[in-house]
N, C-alpha and C positions, 0 to 999 in steps of 0.2 A: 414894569410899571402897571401895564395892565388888570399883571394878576394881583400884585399890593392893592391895587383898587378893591378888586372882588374880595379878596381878604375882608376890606377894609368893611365894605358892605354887609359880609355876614357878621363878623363882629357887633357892627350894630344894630342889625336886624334880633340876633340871639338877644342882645341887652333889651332891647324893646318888648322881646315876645317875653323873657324873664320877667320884666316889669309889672308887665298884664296879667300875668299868670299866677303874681304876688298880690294885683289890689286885688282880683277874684278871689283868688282864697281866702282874705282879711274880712273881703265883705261878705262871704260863704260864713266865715267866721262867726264874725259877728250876726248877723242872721239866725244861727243855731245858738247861738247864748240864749239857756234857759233862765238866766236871773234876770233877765231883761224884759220877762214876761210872768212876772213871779206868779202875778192872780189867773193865769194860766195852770188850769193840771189836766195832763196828758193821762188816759186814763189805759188802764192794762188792756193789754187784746182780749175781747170775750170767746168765753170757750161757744164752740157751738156741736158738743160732740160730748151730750152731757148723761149721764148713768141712771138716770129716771126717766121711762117714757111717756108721752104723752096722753096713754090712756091712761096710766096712775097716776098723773099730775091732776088729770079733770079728776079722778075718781077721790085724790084726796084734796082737792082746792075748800078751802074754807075762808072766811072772813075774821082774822083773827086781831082783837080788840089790846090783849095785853099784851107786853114786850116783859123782859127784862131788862136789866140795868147793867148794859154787854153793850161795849163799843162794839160797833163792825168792819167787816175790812173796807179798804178802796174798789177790792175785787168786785166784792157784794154788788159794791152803788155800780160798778162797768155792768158786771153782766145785766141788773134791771133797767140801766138806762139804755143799752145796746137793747133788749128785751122789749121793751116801751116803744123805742122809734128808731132804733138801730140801722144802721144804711150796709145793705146786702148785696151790691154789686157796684159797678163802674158805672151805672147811668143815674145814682140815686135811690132806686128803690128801695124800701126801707119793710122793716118788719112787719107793719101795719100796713095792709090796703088803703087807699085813701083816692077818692073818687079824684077821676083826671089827674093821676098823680100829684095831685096841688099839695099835700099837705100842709093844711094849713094851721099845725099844731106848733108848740112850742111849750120846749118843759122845762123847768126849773127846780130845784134840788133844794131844799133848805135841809141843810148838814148839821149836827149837832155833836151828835157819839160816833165819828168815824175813823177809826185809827191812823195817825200820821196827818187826819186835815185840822182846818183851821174852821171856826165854826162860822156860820155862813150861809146867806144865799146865792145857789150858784146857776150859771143858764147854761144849757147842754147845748153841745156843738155834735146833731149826731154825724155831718158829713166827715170830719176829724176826731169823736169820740174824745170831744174833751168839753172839762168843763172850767168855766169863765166865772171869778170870783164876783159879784153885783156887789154885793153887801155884806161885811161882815158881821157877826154875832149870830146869838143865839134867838131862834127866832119862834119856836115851839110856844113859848106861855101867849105870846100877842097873835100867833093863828087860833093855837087854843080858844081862847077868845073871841078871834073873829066867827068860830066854829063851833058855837054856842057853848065851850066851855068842855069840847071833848078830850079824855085823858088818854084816848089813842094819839092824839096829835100830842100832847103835853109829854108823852113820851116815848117816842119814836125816836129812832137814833137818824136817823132821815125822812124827809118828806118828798114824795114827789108831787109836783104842783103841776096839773094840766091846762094849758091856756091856748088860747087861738085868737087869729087878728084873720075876720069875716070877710074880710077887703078883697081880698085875691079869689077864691072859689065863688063869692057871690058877682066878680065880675062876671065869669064863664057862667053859675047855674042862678042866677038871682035869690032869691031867699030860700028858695030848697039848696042851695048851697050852707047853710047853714044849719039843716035836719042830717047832711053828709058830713059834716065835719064831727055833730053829736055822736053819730055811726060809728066814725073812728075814733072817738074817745072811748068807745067801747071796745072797739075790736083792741086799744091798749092796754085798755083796764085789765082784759082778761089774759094779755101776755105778762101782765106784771104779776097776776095771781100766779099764772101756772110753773114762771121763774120761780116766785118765791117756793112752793112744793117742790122744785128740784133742789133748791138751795137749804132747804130747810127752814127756812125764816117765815114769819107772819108779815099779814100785811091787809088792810080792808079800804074798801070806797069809802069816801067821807064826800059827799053831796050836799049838806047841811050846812052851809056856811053864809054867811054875809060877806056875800061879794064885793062891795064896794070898802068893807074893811080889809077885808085880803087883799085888795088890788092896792090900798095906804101900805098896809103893814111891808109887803113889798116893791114900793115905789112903781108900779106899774103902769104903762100909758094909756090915755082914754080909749084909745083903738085895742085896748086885750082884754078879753072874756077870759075870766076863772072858772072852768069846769067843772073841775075833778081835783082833789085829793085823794094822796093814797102814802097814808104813815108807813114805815117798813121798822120791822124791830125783831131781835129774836123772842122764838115766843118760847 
């Protein structure tokens, strides 16, 4: 009788722990369903073990104004956005210096000629190296525009858009919080140059622009400063 009982118990202890073991994986499941996240793109691993070095990157770094009419890969946009603000270990640190580790930058992609995407502006995830659809279309002729009408932007097969929200670093350094963050738009500036000389692609600072157009053309909140563009295109 006894041992019919403990039978009896394991029996249904097995059915129980089967049960659990089935909504887990369902919900494991579902969780990793990429279609469920479609304005999500996961971006390729970036190389960090590249065949140009860094004295030849500064020796050939230039500011290059025309592109071709050459879609680019997804690779491209991974490695300059890992490049830009890429995150290089387990505690956050990222490619770029940035005073009190605040970083208080934020970049956004506006995509046009990039093979396999959908055109678009998109906002970079660098703790996950992914990027997040905002907006779709083609967004080149209205920065153009906002950017007195330059045909580096008008024809770039991507754009990287540099922005920062002042809030966080001016809590800790008050308004020289704000001369640091300019700091680190440079220190990205010059990692996007010297990617591009590895990758063979062009790519220049664009500084010139009507800010408060650019911040409409891309829907953006009153608390984000537009910095820096920087068109990328094969040259």
């Amino acid at each position: 009788m006894k041992k019919n009982a403990r039978l009896l118990i394991i029996v249904l202890l097995t059915g129980v722990f089967n049960m659990c073991s089935n909504s887990n994986k369902t919900s494991a499941e579902n969780n990793d369903n990429s279609d469920a996240v479609s304005s999500e793109i996961v971006l390729p691993s970036p190389s960090k073990d590249g065949k140009v070095s860094v004295e030849k990157a500064l020796q050939e770094r230039r500011s290059i104004r025309r592109f071709k009419d050459t879609p680019l890969s997804l690779g491209i946009v991974s490695q300059m956005m890992w490049a830009a603000y890429g995150t290089t270990n387990e505690r956050g640190f990222k490619t770029t210096p940035s005073a009190g580790a605040i970083y208080p930058l934020e970049f956004y992609v506006a995509i046009s000629k990039v093979e396999g995407i959908e055109a678009g502006l998109y906002k970079y995830n660098s703790l996950h190296h992914k990027l997040k659809l905002i907006k779709s279309g083609d967004l080149r002729k209205d920065l153009s525009e906002a950017s007195l009408g330059q045909s580096c932007i008008k024809n770039a097969s991507f754009i990287i858009i540099f922005t920062a929200v002042f809030g966080s670093i001016k809590l800790r350094y008050g308004n020289r919080g704000i001369q640091y963050t300019h700091n680190e738009v440079g220190h990205a500036g010059q990692n996007i140059y010297l990617q591009a000389v590895s990758l063979n692609i062009g790519t220049v600072v664009v500084g010139a622009f009507v800010e408060e157009k650019v911040k409409a053309v891309l829907d953006l909140k009153d608390n984000q400063s537009v910095l820096y563009m920087m068109p990328v295109g094969q040259k």
